[in-house]
Each structure stands twice: as structure tokens, then as C-alpha cells.
C-alpha positions as CSV (number, residue, x, y, z in Angstrom):
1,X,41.0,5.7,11.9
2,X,43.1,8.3,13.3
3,X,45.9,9.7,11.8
4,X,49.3,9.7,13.0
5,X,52.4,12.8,13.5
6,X,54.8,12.4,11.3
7,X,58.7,13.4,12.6
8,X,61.9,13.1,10.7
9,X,65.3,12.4,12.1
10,X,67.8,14.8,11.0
11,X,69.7,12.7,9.0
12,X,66.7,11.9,7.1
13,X,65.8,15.8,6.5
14,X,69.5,15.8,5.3
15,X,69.1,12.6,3.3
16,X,65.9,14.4,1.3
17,X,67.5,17.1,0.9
18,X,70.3,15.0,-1.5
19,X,67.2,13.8,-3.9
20,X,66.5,14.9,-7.3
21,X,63.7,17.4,-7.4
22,X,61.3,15.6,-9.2
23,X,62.4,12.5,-7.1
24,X,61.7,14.3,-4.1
25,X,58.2,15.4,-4.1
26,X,56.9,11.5,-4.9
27,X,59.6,10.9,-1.4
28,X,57.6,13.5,0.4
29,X,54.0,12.6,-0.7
30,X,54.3,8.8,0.1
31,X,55.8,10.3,3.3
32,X,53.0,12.5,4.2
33,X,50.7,9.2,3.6
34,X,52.2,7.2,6.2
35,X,50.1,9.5,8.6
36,X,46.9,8.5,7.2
37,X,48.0,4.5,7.2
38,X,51.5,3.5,8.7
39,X,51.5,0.4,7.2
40,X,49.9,0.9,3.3
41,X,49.9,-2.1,0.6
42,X,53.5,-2.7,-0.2
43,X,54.9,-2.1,3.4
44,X,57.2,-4.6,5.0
45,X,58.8,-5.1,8.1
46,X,62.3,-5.0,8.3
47,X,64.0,-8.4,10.0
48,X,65.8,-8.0,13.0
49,X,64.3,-4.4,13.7
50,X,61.0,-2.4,15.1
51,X,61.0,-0.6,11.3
52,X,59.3,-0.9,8.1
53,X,60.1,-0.1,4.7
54,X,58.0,1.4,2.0
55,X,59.1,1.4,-2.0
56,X,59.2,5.1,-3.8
57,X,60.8,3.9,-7.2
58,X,64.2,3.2,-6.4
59,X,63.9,4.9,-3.2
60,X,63.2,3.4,0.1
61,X,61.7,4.9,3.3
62,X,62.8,3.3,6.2
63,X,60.3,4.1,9.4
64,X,59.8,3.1,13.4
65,X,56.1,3.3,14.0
66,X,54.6,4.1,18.0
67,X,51.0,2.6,18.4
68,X,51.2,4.4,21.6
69,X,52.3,7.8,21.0
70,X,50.4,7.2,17.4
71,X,53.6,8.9,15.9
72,X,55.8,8.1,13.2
73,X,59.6,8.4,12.8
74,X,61.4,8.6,9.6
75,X,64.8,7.4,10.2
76,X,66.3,6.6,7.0
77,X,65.3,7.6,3.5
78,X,67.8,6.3,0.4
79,X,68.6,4.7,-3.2
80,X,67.8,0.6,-2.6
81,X,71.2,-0.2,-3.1
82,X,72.9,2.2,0.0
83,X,69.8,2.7,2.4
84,X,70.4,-1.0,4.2
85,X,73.6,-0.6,5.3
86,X,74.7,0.5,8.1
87,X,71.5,0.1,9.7
């Protein structure tokens, strides 16, 4: 399979850059494996959007995947209980 680009939004660079250091290099690894497999074990599609959501402890990477362009876009990365709103 070939592996996809991954970009980051902005807000998402800034949102990583709030994280713990030892928080943030488990963020950035399971990041970084999205471009081998954009949807791994564990992943779920969000309702009522084109995103998905993987699990990093209490972290959660919310991400748009492009089949076509065989890119994906990290749009959101946050604790469980703030990264859903405001969506």
C-alpha cells in the first residue's frame, strides 16, 4: 500500500505545541502512522463529518482523509473532554 502526506492545519501545529513533552511525542508518533494506514485499529469516523478520530491516551486526533490526493489533514488535536466542541 502506498503511503499517504501528512499536513497539519495551523491550529493543530499550535494545539501540539500546548502538550506536555512526554505527551507530545506519543501525539506525533501515532501522527506520523496515519501515513502508513489512515484508518488503523481503533479509528472511527466521526458522525455528521468527512473526519476520523484516533485515541492517544487522553488525547484525540481528529483527521479529514483524501483517497484522491492520498493526503491527510490533521485538523484538530486535544484532551477528550475539549477536542469535540466546536467542531
Amino acid at each position: 500500500m502506498a503511503s499517504y502526506a501528512v499536513e497539519l492545519r495551523r491550529s493543530a501545529i499550535k494545539e501540539l505545541d500546548a502538550l506536555a513533552k512526554a505527551d507530545l511525542s506519543r501525539v506525533i508518533s501515532r501522527i506520523q502512522a496515519l501515513g502508513a494506514n489512515p484508518r488503523p485499529p481503533g479509528a472511527e469516523k466521526l458522525t455528521g463529518a468527512e473526519q476520523y478520530r484516533i485515541r492517544q491516551g487522553v488525547y484525540r486526533v481528529l483527521y479529514e482523509v483524501d483517497d484522491a490526493r492520498r493526503t491527510i489533514t490533521v485538523v484538530k488535536v486535544g484532551h477528550r473532554r475539549e477536542v469535540y466542541r466546536n467542531r
